[in-house]
N, C-alpha and C positions, 0 to 999 in steps of 0.2 A: 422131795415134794415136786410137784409139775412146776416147770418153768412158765410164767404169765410173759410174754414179750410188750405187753400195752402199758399205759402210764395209768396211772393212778387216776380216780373218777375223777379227784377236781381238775387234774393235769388235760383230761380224753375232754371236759366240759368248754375248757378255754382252748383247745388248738380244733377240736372236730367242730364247735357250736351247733350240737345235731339238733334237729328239731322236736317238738316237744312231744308229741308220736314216740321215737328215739328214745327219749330219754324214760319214758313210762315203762318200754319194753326193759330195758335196762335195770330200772328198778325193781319191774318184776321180776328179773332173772337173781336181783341181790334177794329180796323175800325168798322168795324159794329156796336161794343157796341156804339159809338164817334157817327156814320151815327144814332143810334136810339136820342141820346140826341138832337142832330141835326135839326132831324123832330119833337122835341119838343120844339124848339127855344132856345136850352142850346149850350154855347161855352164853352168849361172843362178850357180851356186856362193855366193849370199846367199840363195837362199829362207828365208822367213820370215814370219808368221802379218804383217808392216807390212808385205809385197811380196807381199801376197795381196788381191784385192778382190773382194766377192760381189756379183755382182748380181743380176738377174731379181725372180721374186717371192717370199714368203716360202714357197708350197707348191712352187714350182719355182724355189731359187738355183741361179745358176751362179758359177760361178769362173774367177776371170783373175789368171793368173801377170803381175806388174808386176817393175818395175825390172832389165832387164838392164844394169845400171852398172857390175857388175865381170865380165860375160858374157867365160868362154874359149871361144876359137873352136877345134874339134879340129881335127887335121891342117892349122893353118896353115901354107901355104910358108911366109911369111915372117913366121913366129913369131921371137920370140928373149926365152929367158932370161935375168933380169940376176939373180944371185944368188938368196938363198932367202929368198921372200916369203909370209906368212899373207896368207888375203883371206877374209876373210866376217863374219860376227858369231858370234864364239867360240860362242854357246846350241846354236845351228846345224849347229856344221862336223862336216865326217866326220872321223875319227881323221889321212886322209892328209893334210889340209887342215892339221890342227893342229901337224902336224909340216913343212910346207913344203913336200910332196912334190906330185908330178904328179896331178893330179884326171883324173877321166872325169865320166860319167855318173851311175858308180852314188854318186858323192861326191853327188849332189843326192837319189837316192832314200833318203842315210842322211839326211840333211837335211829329208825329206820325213816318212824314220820317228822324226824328233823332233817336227817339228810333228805328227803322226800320236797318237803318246803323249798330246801335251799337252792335245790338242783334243778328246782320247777320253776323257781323265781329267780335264777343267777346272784345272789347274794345271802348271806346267813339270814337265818329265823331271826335271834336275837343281838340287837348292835351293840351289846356292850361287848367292849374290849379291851382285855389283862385286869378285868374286876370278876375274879374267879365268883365271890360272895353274891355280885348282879347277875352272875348265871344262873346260880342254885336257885335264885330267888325268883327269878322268871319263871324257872319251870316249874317251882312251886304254887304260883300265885296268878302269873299275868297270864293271861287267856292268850292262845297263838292270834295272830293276824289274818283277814284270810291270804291263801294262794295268790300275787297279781294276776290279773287277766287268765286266772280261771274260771271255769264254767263252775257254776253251781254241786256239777253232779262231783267233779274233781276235788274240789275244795273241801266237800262234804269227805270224803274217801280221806284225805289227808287229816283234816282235821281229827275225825277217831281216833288212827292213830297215835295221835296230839294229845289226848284228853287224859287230866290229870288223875283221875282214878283208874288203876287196871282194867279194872272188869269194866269200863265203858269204852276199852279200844277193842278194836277185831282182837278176834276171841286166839289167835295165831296166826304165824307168818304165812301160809298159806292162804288163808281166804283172805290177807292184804293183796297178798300177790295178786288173788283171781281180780281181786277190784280194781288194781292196775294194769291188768291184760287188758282188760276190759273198756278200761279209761283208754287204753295206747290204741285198742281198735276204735272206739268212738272219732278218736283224734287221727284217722284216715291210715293207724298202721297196717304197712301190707309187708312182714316178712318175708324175707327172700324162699324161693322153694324151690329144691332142685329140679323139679318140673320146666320153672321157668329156664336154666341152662340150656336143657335139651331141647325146650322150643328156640330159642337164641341159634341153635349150633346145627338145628333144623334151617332156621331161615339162612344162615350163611352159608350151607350146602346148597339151596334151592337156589338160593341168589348167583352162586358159582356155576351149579350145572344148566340153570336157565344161559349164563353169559356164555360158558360152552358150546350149548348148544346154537344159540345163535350165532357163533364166528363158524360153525361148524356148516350153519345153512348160508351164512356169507358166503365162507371162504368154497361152498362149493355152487353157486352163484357165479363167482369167480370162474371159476373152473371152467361151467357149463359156457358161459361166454367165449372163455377163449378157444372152447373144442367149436362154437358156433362158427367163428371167424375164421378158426383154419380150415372147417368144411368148405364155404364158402369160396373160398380162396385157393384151396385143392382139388376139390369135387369136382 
């Protein structure tokens, strides 16, 4: 498997503290990793900020969806049920998950809009904690909070996500994703583009052969003087 060299999203959120632009692009790149398994008939069904790894650099991270260790395969033939089993880390699960029931897809983008919360507000969605029972029952029951100090249009975008019935969150990871491109451009994202290198590497050539050139019309300034002085003085 690819080696990831970066720490773990909640590791990349407490040492980089990138700004919330940053952190949007980021999320959309984990949707889209979620929308590609997706199209391969894989449900992650543990995503989580410890099965997220950043890499690249700190003006352009990327993100990489890890651990498929409890990955459901859709449409297995030869699937088989053996009674009714939880599987993920309760912080995480969708409402259907916490009840036993059959997952899809969109169980990972409600999964996606917990981490989404958390990593937008610096602290967990819900504050209970090591009461495994007050987590199921949150995401059963209590309505998310909004976003802190987000705009209207963002909170709205997270929220779906959030929303206890399947079929009333984004329909796929994908058009999660687009709505968080789209929030991270709203929010002044301007990803790096290798354009911008070559204008950089353009100005510091110009910047060097402008100084060139000018020691060049000094230093023969110089020159022109001292042929002045020895005319003058031999002529």
């Amino acid at each position: 498997m690819e080696y990831v060299s970066g720490p773990t999203l909640g590791r990349w959120l407490g040492e980089r503290r990138p700004s919330r632009a940053l952190r949007l692009r980021v999320l959309a790149q984990i949707a889209e990793g979620l929308a590609h398994a997706h199209d391969h008939g894989l449900v992650h069904r543990d995503l989580k900020p410890a099965n997220i790894l950043v890499g690249g650099t700190e003006a352009a991270p990327v993100a990489k969806v890890a651990d498929f260790g409890v990955v459901k395969v859709l449409d297995a033939a030869d699937a088989i049920t053996i009674g009714v089993k939880m599987i993920g880390t309760p912080r995480y699960m969708s409402p259907e998950q916490c009840m036993g029931h059959e997952v899809d897809a969109r169980s990972d983008v409600y999964a996606l809009g917990v981490v989404a919360w958390g990593i937008l507000a610096g602290r967990p969605l819900w504050k209970e904690r090591g009461d495994q029972l007050r987590l199921l029952e949150a995401h059963l029951k209590q309505p998310p909070p909004p976003v802190p100090e987000a705009s209207p249009e963002l909170d709205a975008v997270v929220q779906r996500a959030l929303a206890k019935e399947p079929h009333e969150r984004w329909p796929d990871a994908a058009s999660f994703a687009a709505a968080l491109r789209e929030q991270a451009r709203l929010h002044g994202d301007s990803p790096p583009v290798e354009e911008e290198e070559g204008q950089r590497d353009y100005a510091v050539w110009f910047l060097a052969g402008s100084t060139s050139l000018a020691l060049a019309l000094g230093l023969g300034t110089v020159i022109g003087g001292v042929l002045a002085v020895l005319l003058l003085i031999f002529g």
